[in-house]
Backbone bond lengths (Angstrom), bond angles and torsions (degrees), N, CA, C in turn:
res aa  C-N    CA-C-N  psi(-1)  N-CA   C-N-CA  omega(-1)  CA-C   N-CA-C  phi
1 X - - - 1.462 - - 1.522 109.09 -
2 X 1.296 115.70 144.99 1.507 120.55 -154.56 2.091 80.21 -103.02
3 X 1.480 92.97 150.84 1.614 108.60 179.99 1.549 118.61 -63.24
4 X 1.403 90.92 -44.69 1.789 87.77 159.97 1.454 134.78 -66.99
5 X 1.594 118.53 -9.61 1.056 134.32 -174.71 1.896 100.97 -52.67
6 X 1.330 128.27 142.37 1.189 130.54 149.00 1.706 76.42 65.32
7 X 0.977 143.60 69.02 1.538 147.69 147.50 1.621 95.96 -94.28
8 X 1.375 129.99 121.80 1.002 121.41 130.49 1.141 155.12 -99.98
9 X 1.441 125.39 -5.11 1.365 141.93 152.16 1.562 117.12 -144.14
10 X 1.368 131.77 160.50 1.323 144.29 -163.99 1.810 116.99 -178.40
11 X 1.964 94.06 100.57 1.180 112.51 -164.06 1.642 101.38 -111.24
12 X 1.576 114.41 105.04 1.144 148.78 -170.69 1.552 114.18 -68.22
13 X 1.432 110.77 -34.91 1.367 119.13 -177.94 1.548 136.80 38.60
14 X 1.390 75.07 40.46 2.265 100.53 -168.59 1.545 85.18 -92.20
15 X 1.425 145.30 13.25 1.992 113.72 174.95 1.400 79.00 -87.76
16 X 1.586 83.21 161.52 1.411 120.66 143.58 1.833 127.27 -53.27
17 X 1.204 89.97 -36.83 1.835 91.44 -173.67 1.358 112.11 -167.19
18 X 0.998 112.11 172.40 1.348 103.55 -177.58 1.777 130.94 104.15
19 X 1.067 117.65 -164.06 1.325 128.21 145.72 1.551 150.37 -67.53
20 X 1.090 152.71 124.93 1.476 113.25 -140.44 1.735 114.60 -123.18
21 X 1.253 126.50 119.57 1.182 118.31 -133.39 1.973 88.48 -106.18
22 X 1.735 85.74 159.60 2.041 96.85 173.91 1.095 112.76 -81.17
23 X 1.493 118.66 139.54 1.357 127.83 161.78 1.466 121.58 -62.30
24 X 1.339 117.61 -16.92 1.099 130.51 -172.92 1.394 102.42 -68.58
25 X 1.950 111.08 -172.33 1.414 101.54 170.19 1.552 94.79 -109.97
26 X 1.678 107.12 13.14 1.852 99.70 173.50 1.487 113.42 -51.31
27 X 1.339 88.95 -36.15 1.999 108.52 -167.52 1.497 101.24 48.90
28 X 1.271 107.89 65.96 1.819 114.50 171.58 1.857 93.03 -103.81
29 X 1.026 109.92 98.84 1.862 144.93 163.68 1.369 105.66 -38.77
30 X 1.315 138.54 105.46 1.507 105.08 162.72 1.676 105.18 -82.63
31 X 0.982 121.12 -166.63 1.765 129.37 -161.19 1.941 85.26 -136.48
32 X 1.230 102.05 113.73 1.749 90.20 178.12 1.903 94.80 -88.94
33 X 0.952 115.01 130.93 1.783 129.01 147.15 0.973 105.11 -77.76
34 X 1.711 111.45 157.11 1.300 127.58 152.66 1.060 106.01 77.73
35 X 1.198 138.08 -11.72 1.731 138.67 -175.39 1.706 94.64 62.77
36 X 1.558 100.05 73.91 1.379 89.98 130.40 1.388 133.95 -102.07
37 X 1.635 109.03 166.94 1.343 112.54 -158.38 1.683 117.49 -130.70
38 X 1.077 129.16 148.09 1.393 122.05 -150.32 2.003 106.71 -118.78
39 X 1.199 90.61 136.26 2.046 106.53 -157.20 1.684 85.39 -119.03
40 X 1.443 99.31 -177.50 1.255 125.48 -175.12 1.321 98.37 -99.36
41 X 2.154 117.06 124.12 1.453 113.95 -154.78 1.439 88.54 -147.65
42 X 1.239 112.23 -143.65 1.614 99.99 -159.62 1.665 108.58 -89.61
43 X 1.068 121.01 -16.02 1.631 118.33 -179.72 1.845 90.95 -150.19
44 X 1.499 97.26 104.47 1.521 117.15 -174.33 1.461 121.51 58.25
45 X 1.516 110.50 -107.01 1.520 113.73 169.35 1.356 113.14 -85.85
46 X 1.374 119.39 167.32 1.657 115.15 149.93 2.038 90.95 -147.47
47 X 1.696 84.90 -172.49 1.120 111.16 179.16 1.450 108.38 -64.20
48 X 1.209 137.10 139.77 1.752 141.30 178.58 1.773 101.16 -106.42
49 X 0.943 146.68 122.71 1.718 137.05 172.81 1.116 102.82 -110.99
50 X 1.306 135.16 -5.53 1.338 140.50 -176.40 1.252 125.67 69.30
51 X 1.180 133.89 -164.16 2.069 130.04 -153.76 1.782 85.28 -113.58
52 X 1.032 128.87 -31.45 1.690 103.87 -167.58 1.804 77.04 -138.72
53 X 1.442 121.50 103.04 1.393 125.18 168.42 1.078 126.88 -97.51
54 X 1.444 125.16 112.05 1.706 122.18 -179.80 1.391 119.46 -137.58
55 X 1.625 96.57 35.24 1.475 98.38 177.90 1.609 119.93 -160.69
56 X 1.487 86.82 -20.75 1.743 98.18 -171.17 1.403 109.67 -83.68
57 X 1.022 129.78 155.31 2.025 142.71 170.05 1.542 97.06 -172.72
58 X 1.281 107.66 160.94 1.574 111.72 125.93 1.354 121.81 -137.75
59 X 1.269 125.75 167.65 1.097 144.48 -104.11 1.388 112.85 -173.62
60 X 1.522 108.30 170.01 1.750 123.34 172.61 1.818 93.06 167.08
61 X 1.594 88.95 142.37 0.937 92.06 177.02 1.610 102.03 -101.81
62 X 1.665 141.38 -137.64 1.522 113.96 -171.98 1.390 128.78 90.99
63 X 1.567 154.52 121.81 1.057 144.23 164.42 1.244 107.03 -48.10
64 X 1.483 133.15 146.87 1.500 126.80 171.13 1.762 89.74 -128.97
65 X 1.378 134.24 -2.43 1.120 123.77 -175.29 1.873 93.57 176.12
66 X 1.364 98.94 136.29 1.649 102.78 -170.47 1.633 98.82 -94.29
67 X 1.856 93.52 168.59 1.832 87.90 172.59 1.515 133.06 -40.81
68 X 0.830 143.13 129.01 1.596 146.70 171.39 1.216 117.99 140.11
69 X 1.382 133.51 -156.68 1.708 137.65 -155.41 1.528 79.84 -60.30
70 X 1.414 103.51 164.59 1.529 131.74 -176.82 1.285 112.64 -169.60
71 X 1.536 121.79 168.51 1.170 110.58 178.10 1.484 85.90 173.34
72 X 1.437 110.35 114.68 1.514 120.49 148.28 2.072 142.41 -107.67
73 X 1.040 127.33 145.88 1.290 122.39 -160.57 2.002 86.66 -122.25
74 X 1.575 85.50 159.26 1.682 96.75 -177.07 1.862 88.01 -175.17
75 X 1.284 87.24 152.88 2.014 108.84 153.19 1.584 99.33 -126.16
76 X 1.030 106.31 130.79 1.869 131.01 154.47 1.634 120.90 -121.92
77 X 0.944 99.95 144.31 1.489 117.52 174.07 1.199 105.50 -116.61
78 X 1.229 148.71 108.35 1.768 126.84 138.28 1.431 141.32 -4.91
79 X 1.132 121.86 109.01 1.753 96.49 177.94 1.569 97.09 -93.67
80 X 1.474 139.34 -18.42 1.150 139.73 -173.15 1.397 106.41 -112.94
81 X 1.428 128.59 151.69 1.595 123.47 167.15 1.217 87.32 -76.74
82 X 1.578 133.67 142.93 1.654 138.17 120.11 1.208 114.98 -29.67
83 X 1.613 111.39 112.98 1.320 116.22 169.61 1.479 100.22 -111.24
84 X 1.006 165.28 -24.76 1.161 161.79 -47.80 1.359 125.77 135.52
85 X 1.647 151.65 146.34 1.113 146.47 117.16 1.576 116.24 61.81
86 X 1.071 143.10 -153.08 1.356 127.15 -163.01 1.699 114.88 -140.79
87 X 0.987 133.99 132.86 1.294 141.17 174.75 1.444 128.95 -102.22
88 X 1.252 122.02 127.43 1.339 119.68 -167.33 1.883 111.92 -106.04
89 X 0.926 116.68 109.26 1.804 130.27 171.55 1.650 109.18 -51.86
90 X 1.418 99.22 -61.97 1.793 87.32 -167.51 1.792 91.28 -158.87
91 X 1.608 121.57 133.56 1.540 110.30 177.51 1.790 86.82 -140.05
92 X 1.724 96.81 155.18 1.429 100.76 174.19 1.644 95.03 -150.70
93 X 1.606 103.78 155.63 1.236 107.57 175.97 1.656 118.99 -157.61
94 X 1.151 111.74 134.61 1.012 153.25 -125.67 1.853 101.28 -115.75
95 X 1.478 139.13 159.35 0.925 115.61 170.16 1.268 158.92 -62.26
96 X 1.913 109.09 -1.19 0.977 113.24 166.86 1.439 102.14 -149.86
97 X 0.979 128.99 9.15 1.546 153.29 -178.73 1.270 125.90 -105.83
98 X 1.134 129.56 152.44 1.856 119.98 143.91 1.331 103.96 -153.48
99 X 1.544 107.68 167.79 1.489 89.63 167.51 1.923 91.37 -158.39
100 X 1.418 110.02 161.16 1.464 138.23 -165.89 1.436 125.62 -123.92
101 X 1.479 98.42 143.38 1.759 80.15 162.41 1.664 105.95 -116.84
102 X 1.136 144.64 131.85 1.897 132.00 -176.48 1.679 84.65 -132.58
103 X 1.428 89.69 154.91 1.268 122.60 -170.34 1.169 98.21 -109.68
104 X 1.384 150.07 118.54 1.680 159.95 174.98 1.564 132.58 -107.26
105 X 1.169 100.49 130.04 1.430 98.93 -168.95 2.166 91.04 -90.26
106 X 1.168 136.97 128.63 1.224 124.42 176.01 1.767 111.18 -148.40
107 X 1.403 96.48 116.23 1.502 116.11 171.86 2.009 101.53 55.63
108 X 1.198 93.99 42.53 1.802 86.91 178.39 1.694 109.10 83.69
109 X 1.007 138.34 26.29 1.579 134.71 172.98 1.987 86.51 -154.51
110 X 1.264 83.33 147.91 1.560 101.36 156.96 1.836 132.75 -93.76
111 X 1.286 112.61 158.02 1.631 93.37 -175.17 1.637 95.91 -150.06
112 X 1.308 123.63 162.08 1.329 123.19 147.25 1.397 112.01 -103.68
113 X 1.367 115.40 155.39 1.567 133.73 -157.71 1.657 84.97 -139.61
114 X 1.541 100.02 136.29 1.666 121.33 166.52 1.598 91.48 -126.94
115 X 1.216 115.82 123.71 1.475 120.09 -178.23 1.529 99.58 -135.27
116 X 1.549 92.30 135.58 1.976 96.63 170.51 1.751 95.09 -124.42
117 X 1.419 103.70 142.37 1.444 90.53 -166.67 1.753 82.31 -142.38
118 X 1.344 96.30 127.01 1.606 124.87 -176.90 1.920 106.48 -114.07
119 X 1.780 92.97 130.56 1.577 122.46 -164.66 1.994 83.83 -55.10
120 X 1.257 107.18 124.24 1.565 114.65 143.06 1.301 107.57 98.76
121 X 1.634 94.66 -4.69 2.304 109.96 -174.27 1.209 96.77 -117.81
122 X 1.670 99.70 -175.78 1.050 98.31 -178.95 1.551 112.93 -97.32
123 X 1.182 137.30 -176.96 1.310 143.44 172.95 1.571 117.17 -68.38
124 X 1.403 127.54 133.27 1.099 99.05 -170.81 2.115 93.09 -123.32
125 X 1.406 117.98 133.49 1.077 119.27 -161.19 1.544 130.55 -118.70
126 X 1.249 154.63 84.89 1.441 148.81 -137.89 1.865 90.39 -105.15
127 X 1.428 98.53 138.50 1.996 99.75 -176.01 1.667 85.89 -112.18
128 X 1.400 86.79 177.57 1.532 102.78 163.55 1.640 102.78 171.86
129 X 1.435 91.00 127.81 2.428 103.88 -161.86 1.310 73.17 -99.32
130 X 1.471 83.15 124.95 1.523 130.92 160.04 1.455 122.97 -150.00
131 X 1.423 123.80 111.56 1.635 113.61 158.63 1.994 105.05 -92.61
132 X 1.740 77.45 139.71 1.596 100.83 -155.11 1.311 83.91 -91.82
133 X 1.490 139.37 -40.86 1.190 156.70 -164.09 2.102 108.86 42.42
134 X 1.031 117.32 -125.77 1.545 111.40 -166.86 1.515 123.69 -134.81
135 X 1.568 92.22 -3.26 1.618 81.54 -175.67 1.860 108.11 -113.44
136 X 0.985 109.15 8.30 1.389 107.14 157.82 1.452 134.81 -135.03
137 X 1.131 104.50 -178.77 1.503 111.01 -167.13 1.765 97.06 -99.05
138 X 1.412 121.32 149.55 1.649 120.09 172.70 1.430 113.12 -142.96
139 X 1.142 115.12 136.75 1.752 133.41 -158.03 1.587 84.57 -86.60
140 X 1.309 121.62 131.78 1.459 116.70 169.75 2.029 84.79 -142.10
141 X 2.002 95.31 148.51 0.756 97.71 179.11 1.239 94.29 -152.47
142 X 1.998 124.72 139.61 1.401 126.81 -165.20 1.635 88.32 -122.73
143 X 1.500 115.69 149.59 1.252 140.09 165.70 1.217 142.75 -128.83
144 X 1.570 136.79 125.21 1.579 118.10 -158.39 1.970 81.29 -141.58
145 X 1.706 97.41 122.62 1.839 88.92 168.57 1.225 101.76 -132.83
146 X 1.454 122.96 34.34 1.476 124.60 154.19 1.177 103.13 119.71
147 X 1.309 139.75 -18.19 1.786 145.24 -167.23 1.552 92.31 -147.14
148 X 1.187 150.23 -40.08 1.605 133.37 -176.57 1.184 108.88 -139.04
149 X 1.483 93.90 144.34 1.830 108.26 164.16 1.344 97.20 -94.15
150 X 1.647 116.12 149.85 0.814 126.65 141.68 1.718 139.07 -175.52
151 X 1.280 103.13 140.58 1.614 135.08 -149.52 1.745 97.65 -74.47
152 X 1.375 102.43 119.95 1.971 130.38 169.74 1.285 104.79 -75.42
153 X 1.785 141.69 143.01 0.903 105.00 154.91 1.762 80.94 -136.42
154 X 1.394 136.18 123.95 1.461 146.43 177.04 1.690 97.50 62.85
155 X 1.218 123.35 49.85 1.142 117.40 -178.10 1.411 116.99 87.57
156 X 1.223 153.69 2.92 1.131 156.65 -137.35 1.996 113.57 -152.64
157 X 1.205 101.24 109.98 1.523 113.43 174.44 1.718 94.57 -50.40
158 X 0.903 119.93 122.02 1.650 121.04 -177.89 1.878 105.17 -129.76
159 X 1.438 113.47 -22.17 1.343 99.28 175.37 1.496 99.27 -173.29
160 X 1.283 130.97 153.21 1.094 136.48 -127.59 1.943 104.38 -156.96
161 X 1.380 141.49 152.41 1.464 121.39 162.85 1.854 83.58 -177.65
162 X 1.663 94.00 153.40 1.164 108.17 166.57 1.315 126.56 -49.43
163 X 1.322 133.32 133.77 1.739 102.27 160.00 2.260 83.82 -149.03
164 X 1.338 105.26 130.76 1.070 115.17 143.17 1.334 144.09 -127.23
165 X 1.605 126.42 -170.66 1.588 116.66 173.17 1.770 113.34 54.53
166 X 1.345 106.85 137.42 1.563 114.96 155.75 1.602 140.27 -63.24
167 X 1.204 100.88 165.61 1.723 90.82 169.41 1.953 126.18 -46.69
168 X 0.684 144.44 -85.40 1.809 136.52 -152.92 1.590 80.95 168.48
169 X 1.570 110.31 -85.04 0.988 132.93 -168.98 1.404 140.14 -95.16
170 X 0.977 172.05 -168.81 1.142 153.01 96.18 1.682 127.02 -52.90
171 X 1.904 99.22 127.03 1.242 103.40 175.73 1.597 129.57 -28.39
172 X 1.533 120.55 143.72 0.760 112.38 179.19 1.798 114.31 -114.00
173 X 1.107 160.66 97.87 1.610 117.06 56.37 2.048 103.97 -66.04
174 X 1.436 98.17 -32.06 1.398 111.10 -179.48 1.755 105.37 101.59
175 X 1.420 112.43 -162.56 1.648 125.57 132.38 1.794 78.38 113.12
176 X 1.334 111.63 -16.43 1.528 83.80 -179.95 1.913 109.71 116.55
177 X 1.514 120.29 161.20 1.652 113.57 171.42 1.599 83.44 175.14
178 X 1.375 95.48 162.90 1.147 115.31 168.96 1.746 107.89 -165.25
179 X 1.325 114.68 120.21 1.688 129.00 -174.16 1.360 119.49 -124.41
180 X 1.168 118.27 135.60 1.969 131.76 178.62 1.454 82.60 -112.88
181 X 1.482 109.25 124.21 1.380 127.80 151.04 1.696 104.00 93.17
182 X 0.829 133.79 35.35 1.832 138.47 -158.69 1.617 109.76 179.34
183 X 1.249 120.80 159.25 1.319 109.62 175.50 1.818 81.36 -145.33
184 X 1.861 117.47 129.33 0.988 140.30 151.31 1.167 129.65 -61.69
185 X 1.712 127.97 137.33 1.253 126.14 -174.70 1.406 92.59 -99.81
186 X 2.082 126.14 129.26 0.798 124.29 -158.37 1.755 95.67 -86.17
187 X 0.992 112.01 -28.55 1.533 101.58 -175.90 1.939 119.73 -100.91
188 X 1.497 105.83 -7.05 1.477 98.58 161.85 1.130 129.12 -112.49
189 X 1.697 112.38 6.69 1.622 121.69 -154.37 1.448 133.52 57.45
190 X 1.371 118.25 -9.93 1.216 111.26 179.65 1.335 123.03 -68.52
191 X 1.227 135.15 173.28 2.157 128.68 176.59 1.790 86.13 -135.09
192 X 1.281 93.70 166.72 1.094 113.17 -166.18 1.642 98.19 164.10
193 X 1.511 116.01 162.29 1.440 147.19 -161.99 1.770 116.94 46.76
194 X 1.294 91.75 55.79 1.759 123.05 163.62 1.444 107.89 16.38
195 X 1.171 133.33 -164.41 1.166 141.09 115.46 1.674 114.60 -157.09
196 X 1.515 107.19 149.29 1.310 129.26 -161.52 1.960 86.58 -102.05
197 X 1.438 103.19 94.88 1.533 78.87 171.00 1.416 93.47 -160.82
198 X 1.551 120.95 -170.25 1.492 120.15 140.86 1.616 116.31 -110.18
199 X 1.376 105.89 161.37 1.262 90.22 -159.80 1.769 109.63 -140.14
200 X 1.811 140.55 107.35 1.375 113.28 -129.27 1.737 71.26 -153.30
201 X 1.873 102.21 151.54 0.785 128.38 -167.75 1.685 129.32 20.95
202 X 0.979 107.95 111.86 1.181 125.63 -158.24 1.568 123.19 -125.18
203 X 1.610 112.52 125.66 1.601 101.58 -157.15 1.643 97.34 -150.49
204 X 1.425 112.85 148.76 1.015 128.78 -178.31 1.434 128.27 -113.16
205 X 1.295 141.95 141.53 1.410 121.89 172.72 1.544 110.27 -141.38
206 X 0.988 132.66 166.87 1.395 139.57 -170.65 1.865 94.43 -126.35
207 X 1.354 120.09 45.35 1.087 136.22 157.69 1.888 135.99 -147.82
208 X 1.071 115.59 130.92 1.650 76.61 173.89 1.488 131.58 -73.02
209 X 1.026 118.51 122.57 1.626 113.45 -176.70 1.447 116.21 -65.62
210 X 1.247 125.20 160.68 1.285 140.77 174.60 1.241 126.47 -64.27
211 X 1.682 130.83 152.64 1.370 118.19 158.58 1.772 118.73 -45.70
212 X 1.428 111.05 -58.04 1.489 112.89 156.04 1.276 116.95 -12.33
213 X 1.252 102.25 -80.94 1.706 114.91 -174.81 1.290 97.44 -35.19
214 X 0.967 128.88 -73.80 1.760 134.58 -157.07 1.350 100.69 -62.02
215 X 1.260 131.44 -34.20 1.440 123.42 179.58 1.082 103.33 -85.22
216 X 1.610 142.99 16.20 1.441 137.22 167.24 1.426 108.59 -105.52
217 X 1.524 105.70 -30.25 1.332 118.27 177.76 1.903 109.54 -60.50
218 X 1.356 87.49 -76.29 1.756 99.62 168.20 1.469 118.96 -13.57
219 X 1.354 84.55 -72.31 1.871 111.97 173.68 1.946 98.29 59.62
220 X 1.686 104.33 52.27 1.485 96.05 174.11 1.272 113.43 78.24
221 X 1.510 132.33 -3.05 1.478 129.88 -169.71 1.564 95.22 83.19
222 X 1.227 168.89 -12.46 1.657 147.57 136.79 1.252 117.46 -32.68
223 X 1.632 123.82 -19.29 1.345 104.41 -142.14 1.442 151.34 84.63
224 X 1.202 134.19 169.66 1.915 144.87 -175.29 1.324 102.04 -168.31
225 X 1.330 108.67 120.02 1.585 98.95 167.05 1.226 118.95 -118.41
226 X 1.625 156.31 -139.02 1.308 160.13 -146.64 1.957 87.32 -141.24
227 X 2.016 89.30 121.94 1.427 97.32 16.52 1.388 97.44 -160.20
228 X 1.747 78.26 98.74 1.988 120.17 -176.52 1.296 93.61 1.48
229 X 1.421 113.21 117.47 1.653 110.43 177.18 2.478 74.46 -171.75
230 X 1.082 108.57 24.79 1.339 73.56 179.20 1.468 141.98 89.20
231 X 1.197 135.33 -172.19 1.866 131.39 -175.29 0.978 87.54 -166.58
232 X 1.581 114.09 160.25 1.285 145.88 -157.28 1.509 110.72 -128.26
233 X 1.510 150.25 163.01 1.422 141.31 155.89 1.021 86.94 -144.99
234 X 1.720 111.29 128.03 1.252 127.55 172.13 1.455 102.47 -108.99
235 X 1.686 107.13 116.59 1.588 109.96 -175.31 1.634 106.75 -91.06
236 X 1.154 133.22 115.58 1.767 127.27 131.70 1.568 146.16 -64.83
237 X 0.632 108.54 138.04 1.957 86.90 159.77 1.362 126.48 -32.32
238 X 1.594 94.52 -43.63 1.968 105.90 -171.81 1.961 98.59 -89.48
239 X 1.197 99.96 -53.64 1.551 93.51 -156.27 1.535 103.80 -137.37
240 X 1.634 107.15 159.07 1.660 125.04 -178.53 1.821 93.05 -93.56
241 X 0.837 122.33 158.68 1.368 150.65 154.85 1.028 123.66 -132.97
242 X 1.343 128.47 105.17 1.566 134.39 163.10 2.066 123.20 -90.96
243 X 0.979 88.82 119.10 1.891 88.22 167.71 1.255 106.91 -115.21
244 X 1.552 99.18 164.87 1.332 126.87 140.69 1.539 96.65 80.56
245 X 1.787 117.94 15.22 1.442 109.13 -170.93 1.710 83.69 161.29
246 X 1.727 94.19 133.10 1.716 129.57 168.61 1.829 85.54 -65.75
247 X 1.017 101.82 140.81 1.458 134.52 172.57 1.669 125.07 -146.90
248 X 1.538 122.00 144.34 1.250 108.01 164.22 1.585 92.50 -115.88
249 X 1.286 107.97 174.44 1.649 125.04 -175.76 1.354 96.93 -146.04
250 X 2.161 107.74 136.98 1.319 101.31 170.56 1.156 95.99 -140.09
251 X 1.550 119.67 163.74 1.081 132.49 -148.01 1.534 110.48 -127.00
252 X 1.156 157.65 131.93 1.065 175.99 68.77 1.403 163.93 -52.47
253 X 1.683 130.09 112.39 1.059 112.38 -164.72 1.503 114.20 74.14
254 X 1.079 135.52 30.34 1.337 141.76 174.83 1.383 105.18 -99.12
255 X 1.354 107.70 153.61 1.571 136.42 167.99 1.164 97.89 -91.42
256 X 1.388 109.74 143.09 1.511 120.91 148.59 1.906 122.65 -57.08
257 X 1.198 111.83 62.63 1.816 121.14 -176.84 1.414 99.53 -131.19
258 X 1.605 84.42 149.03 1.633 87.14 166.17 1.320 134.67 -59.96
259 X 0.778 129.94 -179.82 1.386 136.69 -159.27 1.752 112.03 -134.49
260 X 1.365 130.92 129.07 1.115 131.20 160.88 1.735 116.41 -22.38
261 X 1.653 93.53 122.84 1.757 79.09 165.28 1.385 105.21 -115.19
262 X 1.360 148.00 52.85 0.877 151.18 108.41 1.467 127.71 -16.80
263 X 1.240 114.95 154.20 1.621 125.21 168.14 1.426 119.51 -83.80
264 X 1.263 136.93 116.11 1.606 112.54 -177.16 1.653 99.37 -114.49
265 X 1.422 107.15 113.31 1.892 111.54 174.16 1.282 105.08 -65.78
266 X 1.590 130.95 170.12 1.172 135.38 165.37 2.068 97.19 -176.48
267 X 1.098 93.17 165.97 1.680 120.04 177.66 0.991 126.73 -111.72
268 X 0.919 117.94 173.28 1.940 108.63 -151.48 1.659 91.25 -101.65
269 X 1.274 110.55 139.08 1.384 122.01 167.26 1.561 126.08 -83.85
């Protein structure tokens, strides 16, 4: 299965200002609040939330993906250490479902939390202690394929937990949300538990993705962005051409002969 397969949205966060629009052809908009504002992040622009955040996200309210397998990808950096209480990266919800990733400050250690939380059950939650601290950027990636969640952290299965079945009911006001930097209450609408971070390329799927996947995503700590389909080298006699992706090429042991002018596809290692 190709990485773009079952893509349903992919938020790039390259404007300057504004609102921040999908690469996709879903064209699911987020609505920025609070004026957030967009810095230099791990692949061009990203989202900025600033060092003490209590207002900024964006957002949509809307289904962006119904109950069942899911799977979202993101890089964040911190602009603040967590001293404190809990921070939410990215939450979406679904009609009787949602699920999050928050960053936690708990009893003196830090942790990340992948939580899927089903209408009328209980929450079901996978940790993993980590201080993210400030000077880098970290690939996090959450997964649900009907029997387990489980939490990416730079490419790496890091923690794992049962989760089956839906909510009882469907949420109530309902209709659906999806937030970068905020975590939504699925049944009163309110957001709350901020986050102080940056926040860059951003992707959704209505599948669970693969270990693969995540190691294409990762891509070594560089990154993959939209719309993940790969690079090309177009060989000549005279010259290499690379698209769609930074590449190095090395050379060895060659004859002076031409060279295939063919296209050769390949995937990111």
């Amino acid at each position: 299965m190709a990485l773009i397969d079952n893509l349903v949205s992919y938020w790039k966060l390259d404007e300057a200002s504004g609102d921040a629009s999908d690469s996709t052809t879903s064209v699911k908009t987020l609505t920025n609040t609070g004026t957030t504002t967009y810095a230099a992040a791990k692949i061009n622009n990203g989202a900025d939330l600033g060092t003490a955040n209590t207002t900024k996200y964006l957002g949509r309210t809307g289904y962006v993906v119904s109950d069942g397998a899911v799977s979202f990808s993101l890089w964040v950096k911190q602009r603040t250490e967590i001293a404190s209480g809990i921070q939410t990266f990215i939450s979406s919800g679904s009609e009787s479902t949602a699920f999050r990733i928050d960053y936690e400050y708990n009893a003196g250690s830090r942790r990340l939390a992948l939580v899927r939380s089903r209408n009328n059950r209980t929450n079901e939650t996978t940790y993993y202690t980590a201080t993210l601290g400030t000077a880098n950027f970290y690939h996090l990636v959450g997964t649900y394929d009907g029997t387990n969640i489980v939490l990416y952290v730079n490419g790496v299965n890091v923690s794992t937990a049962t989760s089956s079945l839906n909510g009882t009911t469907n949420w109530n006001p309902g209709g659906g949300f999806f937030t970068l930097g905020v975590a939504r209450d699925a049944n009163l609408g309110t957001v709350g538990q901020y986050s102080s971070s940056y926040i860059d390329e951003v992707a959704i799927w209505n599948r669970a993705i693969s270990q693969s996947d995540v190691n294409n995503l990762y891509n070594s700590g560089a990154g993959f962005a939209y719309p993940l389909v790969g690079y090309s080298i177009t060989a000549t006699p005279a010259a290499f051409t690379v698209s769609g992706k930074s590449a190095r090429l090395f050379f060895g042991n060659m004859t002076n002969t031409d060279k295939p002018t063919t296209t050769i596809v390949n995937t990111p290692k």
